[in-house]
Each structure stands twice: as C-alpha cells, then as structure tokens.
KOLROSE-899575 format. One line per 2 residues: their letters; for each residue x negated, y, z negated of N, C-alpha, C, O. Coordinates in steps of 0.2 Angstrom, whole numbers, padded with zeros to 4 digits, always signed. Atoms other than C-alpha are relative to their C-alpha. Layout:
BEGIN
a> X Y Z X Y Z X Y Z X Y Z ~ ...
//
This chain:
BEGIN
xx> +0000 -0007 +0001 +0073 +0112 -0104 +0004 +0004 +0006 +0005 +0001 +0011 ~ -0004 -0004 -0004 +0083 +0125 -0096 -0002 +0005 +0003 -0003 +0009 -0001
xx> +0003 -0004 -0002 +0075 +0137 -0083 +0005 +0003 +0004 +0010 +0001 +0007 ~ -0006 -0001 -0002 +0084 +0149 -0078 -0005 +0008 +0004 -0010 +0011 +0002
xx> +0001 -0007 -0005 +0081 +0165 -0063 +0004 +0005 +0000 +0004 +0005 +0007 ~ -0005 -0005 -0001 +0092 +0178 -0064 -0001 +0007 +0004 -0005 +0010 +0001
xx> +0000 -0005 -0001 +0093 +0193 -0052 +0006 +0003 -0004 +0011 +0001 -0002 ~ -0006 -0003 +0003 +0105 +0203 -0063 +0002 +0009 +0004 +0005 +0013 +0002
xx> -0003 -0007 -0003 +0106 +0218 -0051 +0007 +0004 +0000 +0008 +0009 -0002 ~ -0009 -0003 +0004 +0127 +0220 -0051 -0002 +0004 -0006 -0002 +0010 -0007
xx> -0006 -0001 +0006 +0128 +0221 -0068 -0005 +0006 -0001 -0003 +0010 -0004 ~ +0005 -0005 +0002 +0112 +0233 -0069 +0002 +0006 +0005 +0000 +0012 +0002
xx> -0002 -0006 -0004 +0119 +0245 -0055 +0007 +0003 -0004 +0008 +0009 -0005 ~ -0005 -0003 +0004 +0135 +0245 -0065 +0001 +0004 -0005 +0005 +0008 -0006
xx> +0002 -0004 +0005 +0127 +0250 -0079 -0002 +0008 +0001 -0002 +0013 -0003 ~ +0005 -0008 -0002 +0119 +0266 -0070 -0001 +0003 -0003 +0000 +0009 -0002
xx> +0005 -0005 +0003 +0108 +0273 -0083 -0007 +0000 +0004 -0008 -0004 +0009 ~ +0008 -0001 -0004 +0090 +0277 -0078 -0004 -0003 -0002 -0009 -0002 +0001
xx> +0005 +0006 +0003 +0081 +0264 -0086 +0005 -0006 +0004 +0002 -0011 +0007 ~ -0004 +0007 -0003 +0094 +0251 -0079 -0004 +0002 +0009 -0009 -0001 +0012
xx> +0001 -0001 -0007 +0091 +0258 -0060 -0009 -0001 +0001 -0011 -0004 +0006 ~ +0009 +0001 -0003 +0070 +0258 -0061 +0000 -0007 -0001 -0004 -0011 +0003
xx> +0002 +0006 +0000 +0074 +0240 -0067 +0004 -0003 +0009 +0003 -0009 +0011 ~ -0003 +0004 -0006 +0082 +0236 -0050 -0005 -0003 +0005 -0002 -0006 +0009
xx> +0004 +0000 -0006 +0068 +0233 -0039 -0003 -0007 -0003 -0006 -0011 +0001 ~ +0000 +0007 +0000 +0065 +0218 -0050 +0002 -0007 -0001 +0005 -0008 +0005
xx> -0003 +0006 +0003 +0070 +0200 -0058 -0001 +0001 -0007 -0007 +0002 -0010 ~ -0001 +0001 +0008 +0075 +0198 -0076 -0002 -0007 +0000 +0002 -0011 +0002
xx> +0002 +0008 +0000 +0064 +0180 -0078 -0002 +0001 -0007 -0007 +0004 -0010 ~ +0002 +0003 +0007 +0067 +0172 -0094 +0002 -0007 -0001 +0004 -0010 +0004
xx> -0002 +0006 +0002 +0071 +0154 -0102 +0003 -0002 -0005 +0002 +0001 -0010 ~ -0002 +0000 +0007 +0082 +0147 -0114 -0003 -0007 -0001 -0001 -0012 +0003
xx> +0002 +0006 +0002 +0073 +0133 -0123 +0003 -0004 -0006 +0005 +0000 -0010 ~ +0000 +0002 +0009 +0077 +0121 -0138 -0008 +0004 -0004 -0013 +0005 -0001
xx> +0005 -0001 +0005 +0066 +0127 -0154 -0004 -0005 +0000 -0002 -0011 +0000 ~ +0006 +0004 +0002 +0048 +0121 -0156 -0002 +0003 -0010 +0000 +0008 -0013
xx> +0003 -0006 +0006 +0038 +0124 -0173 -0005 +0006 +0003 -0007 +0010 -0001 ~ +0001 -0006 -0001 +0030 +0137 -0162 +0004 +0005 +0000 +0004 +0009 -0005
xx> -0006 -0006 +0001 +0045 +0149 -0158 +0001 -0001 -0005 -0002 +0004 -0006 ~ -0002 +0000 +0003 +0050 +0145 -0172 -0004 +0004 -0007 -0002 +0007 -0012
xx> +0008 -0003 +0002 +0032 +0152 -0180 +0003 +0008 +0001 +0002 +0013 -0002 ~ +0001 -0006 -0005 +0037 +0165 -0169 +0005 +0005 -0002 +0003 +0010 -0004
xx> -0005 -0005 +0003 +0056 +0172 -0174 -0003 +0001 -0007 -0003 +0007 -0009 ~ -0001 -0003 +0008 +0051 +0172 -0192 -0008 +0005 -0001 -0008 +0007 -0007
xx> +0004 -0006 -0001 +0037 +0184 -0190 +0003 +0007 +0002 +0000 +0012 -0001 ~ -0004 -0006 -0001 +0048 +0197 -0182 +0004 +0003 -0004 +0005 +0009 -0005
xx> -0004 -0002 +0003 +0061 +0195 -0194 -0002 +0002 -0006 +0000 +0007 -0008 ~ +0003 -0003 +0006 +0050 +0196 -0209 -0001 +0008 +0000 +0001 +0012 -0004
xx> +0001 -0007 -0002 +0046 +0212 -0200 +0005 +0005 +0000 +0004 +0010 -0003 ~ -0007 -0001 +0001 +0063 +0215 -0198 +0001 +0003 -0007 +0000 +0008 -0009
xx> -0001 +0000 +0008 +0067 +0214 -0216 -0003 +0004 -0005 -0001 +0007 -0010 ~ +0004 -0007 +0006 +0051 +0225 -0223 +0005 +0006 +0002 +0009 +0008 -0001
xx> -0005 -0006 -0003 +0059 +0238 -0211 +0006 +0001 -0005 +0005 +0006 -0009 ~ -0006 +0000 +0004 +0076 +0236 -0219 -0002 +0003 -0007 -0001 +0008 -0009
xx> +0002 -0004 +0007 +0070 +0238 -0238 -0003 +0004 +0000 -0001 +0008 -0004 ~ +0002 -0007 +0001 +0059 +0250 -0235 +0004 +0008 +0001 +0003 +0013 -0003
xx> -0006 -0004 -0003 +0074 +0260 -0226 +0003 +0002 -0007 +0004 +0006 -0011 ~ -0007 +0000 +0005 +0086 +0254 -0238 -0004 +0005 -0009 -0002 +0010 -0012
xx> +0001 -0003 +0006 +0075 +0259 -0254 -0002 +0009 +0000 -0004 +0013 -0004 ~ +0001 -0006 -0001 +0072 +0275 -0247 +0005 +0004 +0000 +0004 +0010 -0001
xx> -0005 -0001 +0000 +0091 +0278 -0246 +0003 +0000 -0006 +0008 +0004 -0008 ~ +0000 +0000 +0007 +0092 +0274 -0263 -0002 +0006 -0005 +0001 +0009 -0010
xx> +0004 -0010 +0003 +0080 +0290 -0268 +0002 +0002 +0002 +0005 +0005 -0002 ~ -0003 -0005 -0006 +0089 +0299 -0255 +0009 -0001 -0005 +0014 +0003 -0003
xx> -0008 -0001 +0004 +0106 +0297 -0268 +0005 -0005 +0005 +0011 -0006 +0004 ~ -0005 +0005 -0006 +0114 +0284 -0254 +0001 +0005 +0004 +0007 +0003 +0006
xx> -0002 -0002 -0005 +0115 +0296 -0242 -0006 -0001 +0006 -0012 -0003 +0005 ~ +0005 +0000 -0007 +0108 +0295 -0222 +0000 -0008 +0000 +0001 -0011 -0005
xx> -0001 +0006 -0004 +0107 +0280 -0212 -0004 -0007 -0003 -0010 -0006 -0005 ~ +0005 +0005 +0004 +0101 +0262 -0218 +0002 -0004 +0007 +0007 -0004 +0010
xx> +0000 +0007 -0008 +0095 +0249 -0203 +0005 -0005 -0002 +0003 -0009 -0007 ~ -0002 +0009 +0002 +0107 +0234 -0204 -0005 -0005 -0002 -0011 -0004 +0000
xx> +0003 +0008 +0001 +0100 +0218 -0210 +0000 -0004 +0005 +0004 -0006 +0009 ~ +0001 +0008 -0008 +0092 +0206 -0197 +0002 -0007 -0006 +0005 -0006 -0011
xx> -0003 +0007 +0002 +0096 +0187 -0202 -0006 -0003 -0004 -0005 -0009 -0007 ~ +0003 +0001 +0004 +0081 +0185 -0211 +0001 -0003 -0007 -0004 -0006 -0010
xx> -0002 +0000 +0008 +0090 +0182 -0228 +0004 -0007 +0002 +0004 -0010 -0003 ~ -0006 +0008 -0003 +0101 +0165 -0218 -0008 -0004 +0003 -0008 -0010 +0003
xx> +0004 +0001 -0007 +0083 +0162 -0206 +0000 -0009 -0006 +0003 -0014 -0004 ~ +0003 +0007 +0002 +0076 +0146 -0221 +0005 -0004 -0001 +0003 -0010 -0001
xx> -0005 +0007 +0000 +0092 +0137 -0222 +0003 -0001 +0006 +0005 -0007 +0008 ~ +0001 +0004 -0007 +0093 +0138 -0203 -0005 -0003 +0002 -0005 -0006 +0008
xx> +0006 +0001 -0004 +0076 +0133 -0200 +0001 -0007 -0005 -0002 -0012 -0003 ~ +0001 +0006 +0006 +0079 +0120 -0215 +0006 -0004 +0004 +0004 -0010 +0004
xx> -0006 +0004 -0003 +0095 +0112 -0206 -0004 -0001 +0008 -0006 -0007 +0010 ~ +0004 +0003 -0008 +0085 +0112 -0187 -0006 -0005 -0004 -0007 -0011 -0001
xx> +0006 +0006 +0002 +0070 +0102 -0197 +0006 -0005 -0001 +0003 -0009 +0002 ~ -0001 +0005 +0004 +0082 +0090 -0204 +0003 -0003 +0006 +0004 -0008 +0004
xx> -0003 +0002 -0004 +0090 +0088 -0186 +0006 -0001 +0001 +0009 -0005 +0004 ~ -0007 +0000 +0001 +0107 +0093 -0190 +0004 +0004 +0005 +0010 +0005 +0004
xx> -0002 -0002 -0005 +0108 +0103 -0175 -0007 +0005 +0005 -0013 +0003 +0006 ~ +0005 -0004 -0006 +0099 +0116 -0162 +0001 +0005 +0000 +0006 +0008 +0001
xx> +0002 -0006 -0004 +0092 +0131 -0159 -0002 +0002 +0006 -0006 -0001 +0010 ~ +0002 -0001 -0007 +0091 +0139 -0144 -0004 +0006 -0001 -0002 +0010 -0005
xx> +0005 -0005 -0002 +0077 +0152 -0140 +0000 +0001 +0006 +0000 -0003 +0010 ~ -0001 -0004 -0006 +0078 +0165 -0127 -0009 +0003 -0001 -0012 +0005 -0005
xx> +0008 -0001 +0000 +0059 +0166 -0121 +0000 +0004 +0006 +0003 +0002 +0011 ~ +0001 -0007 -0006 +0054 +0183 -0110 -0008 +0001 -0001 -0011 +0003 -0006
xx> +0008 -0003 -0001 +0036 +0184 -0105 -0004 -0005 -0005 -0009 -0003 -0009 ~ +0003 +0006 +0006 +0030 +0167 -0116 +0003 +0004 -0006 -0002 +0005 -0010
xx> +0000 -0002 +0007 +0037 +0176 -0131 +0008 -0001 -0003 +0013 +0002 -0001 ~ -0007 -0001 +0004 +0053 +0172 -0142 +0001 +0007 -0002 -0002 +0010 -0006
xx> -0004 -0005 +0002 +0064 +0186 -0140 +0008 -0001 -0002 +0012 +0004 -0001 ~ -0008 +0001 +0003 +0081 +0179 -0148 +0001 -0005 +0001 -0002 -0009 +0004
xx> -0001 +0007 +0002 +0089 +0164 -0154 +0007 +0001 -0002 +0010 +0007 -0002 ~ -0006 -0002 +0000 +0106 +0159 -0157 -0001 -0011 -0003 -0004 -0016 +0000
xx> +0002 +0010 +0003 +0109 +0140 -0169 +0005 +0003 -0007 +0005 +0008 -0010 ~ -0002 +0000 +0007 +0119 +0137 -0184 +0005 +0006 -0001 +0007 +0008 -0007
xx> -0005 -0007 +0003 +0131 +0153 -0183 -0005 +0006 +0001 -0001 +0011 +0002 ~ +0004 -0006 -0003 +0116 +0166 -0180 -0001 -0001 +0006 -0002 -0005 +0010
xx> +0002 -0003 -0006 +0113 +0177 -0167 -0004 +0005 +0000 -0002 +0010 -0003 ~ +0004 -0008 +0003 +0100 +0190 -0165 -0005 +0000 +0006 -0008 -0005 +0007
xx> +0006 -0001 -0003 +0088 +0196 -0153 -0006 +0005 -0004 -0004 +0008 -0009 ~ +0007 -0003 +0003 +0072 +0205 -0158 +0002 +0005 +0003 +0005 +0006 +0008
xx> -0005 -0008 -0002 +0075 +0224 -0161 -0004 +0003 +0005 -0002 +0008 +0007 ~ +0002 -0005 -0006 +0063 +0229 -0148 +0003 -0002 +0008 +0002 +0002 +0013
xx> -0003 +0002 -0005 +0071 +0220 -0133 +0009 +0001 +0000 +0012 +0000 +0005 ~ -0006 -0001 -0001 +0088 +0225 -0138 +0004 +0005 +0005 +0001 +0010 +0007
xx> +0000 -0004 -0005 +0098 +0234 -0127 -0002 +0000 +0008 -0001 +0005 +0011 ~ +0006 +0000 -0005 +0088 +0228 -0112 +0005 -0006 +0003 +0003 -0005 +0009
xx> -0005 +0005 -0004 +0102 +0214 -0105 -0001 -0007 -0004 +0003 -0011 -0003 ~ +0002 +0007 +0002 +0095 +0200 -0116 +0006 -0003 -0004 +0009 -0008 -0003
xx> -0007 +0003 +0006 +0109 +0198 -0130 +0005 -0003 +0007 +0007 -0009 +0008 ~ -0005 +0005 -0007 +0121 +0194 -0114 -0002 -0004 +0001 +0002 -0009 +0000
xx> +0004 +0005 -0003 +0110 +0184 -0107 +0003 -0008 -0006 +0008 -0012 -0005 ~ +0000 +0004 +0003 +0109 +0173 -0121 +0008 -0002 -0005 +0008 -0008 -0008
xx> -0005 -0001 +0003 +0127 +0177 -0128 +0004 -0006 +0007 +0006 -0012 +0005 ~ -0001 +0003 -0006 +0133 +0170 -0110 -0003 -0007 +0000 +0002 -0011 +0001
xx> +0000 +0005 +0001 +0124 +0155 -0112 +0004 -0005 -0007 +0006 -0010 -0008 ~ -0002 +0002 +0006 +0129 +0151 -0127 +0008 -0001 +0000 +0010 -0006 -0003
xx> -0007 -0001 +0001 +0148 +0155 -0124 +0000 -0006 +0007 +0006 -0009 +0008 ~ -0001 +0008 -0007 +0145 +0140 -0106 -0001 -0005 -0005 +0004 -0008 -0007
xx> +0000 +0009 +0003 +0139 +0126 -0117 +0005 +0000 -0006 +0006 -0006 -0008 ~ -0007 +0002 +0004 +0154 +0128 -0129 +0005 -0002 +0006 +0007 -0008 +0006
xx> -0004 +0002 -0005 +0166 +0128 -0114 -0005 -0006 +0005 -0002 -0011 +0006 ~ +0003 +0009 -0001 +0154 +0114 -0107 +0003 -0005 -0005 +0007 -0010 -0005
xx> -0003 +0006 +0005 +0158 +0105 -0121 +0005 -0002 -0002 +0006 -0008 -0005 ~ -0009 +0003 -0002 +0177 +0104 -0119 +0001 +0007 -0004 +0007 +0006 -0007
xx> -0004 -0004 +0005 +0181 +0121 -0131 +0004 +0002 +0002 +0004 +0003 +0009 ~ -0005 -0005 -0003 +0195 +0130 -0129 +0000 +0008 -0003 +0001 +0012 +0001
xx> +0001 -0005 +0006 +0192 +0145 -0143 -0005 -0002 -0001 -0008 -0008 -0002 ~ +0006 +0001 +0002 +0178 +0150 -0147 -0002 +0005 -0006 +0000 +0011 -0005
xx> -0003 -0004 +0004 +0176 +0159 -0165 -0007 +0000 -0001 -0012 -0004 +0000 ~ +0006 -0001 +0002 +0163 +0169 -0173 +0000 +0005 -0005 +0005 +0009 -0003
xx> +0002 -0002 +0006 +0159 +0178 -0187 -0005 +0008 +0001 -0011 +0007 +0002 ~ +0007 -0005 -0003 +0150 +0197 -0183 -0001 +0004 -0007 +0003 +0005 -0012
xx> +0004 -0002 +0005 +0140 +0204 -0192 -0007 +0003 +0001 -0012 -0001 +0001 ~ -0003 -0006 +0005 +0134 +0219 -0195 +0003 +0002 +0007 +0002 +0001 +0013
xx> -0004 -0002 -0001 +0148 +0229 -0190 -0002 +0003 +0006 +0002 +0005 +0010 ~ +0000 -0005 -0007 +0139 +0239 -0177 -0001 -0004 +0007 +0000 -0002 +0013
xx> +0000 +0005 -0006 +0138 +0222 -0166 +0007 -0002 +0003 +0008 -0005 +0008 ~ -0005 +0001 -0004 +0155 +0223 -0163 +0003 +0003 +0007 +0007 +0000 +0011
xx> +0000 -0004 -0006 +0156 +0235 -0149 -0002 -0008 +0006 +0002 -0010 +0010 ~ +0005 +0004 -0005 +0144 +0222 -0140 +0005 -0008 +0002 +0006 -0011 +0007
xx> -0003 +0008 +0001 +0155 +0205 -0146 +0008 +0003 +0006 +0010 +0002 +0011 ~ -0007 -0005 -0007 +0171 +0216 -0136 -0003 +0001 +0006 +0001 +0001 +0011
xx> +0001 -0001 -0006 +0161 +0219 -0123 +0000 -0009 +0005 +0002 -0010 +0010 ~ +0001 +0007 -0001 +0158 +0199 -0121 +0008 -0002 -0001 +0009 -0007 +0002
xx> -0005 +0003 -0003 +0175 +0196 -0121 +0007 -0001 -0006 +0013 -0002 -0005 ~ -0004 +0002 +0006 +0181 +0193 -0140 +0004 +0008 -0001 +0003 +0014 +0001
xx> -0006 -0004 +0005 +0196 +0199 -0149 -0002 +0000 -0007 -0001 -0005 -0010 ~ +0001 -0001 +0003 +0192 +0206 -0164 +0007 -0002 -0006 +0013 -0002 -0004
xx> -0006 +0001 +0004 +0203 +0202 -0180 -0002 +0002 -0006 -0003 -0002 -0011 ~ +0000 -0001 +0006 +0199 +0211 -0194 +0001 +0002 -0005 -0002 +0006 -0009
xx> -0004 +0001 +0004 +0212 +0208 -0205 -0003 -0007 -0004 -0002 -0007 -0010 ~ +0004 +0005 +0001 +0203 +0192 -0206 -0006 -0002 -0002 -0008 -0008 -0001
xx> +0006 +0004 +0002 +0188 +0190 -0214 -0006 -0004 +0000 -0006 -0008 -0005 ~ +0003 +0007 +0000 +0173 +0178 -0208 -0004 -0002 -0006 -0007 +0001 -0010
xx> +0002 +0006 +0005 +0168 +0164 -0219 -0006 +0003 -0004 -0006 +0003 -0010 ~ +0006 -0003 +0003 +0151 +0172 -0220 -0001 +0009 -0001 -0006 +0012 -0001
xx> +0000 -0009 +0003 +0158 +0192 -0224 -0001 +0001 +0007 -0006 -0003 +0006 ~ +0000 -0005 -0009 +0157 +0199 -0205 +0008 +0000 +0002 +0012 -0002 -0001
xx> -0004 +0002 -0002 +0170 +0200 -0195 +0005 -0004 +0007 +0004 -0005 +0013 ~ -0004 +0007 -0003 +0181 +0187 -0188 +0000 +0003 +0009 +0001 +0009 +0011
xx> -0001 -0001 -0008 +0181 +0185 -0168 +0003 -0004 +0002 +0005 -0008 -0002 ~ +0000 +0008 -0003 +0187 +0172 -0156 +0001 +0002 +0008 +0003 +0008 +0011
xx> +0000 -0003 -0009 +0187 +0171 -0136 +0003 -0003 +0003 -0002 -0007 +0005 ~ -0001 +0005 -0001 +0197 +0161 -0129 -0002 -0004 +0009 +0000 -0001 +0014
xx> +0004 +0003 -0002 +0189 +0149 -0116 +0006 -0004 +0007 +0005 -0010 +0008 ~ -0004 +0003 -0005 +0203 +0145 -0102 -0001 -0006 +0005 -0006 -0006 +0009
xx> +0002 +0005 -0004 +0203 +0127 -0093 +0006 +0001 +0005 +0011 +0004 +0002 ~ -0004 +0003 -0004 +0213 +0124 -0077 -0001 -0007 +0002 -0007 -0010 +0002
xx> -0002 +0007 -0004 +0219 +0106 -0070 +0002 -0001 +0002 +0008 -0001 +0000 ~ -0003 +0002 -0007 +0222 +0102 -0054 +0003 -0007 -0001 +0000 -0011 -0003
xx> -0004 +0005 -0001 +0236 +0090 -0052 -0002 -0005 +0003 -0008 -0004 +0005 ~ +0002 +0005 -0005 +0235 +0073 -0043 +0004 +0001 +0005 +0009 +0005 +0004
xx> -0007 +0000 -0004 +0244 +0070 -0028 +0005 -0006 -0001 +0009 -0007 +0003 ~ -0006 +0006 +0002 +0254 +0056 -0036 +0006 +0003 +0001 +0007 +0007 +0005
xx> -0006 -0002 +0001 +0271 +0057 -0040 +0002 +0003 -0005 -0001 +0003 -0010 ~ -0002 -0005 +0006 +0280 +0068 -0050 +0004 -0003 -0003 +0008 -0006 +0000
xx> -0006 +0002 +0005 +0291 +0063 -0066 +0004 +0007 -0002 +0003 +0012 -0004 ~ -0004 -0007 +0002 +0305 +0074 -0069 +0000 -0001 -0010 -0002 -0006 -0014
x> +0000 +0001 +0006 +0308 +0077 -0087 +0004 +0005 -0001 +0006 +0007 -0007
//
C-alpha cells in the first residue's frame, strides 16, 4: 500500500480562496490504495447515487422542453464492466481513501472523484499519482480520453494538451501530456558520427 502525507500548503496559498486559506493550518491526509470488495462496495453506492441524481435532473429537463442545465453523467454507466475486468484480474484500481472513506478512483480509463469532495484538492491528488506511475513505468505520452466536457478545464490545468479535432475512442475528448525523460551521459568516449 501506498501511504502517503501531504502538506499541500504552496499550492493552497496559491490558490487564495477563503476555504483554501482556513484549510492552511492543516494536513490533507489521505491514501491511495489498490481496490478491495469493500471500496469497491463503497464507489458503487455513490455512483448509484450519482446516477439517480442525473435522471432525475435529466428527466426533469425533458418536461422543462430541454432547456436549463443537466448534471453530467458520473461513470456509473462504465462502473460493472470496470468492476467486471478488476474481478477477473486484468488490471487495477486505485482508490483515493480520505478519512476511511473512498473518495475517488481512477482504473481501466475512468476517473471520478465523489461529487461532494470535488473541488477540495483531491482530483489532483489522485490525477498526480496517476500521471507518476505512468512515467514510473517508462511512458513517455500519456493519452486520455475527457469526458464530460466540463473536466477539461481541470485536464489543462494538469498539464494535457487538448485535441479536439480528435475524438476519444470512448466519445470524450482526446488529450495527451507528454512525460519528459532526461539521460545523463556516461563519461566514456564519445563516437563522432
């Protein structure tokens, strides 16, 4: 497991709203874990949650003639063929745990924090690891797929170039970020060439 301590003070004075300043006098302490079938109990209760939200919105948008605002879609509609590919061991999720509680996950191409923590530093948090264990892993480019469209402010803030003329695979729009290595020479000899 990965335990992790953060003072994020910098990046919280930088921000200088009034909720970011009262949080200065603390610590943001959270953990990124692999998925259990607890958390994983645990996301899909929110999203369901999530989800009523949504149709209820949406079909009210519906009477309303399509006019006035509909919540995005959380990943609810993707979650049992992600939870169906982690049972089968075809890869991982990672879980972002604040206060014993799964507050966001990121596995299989989704990313989502729970909408009551959003806004509060965690999506970086978790974005940030996410984007070390790719470049851990030798990448060089890192490509991603956003979706809904209001995440993209946030994917530009993290670093991606947007492209969308591009299309991603799964309808969002195309990103990528590219992931810089340097390497230090040896002190051998040099070959002209």
């Amino acid at each position: 497991s990965i335990r992790v301590w953060i003072a994020r003070l910098v990046d919280l004075a930088r921000a200088g709203s009034q909720r970011n300043q009262t949080m200065l006098c603390g610590l943001m302490a959270y953990e990124i874990l692999p998925a259990t079938d607890a958390t994983i109990a645990e996301v899909e209760i929110w999203l369901d949650a999530e989800e009523a939200a949504h149709k209820t919105a949406e079909s009210a948008w519906e009477a309303n003639g399509y006019e006035g605002y509909v919540p995005p879609r959380g990943f609810r509609c993707n979650w049992d063929t992600t939870k169906d590919k982690w049972r089968e061991r075809s890869g991982g999720i990672d879980m972002l745990i604040v206060d014993r509680e799964a507050v966001g996950f990121q596995g299989f191409g989704i990313f989502e924090i729970r909408p009551d923590y959003r806004r509060r530093g965690y999506g970086r948090i978790l974005a940030e690891f996410m984007i070390s264990r790719a470049y851990d892993d030798g990448w060089s480019i890192f490509e991603i797929g956003i979706a809904p469209a209001s995440a993209e402010p946030f994917w530009e803030s993290m670093g991606f170039t947007l492209v969308p003329e591009r299309p991603d695979r799964g309808g969002g729009t195309f990103a990528y970020k590219m992931l810089p290595r340097h390497f230090e020479l040896g002190d051998g000899d040099r070959v002209a060439y």
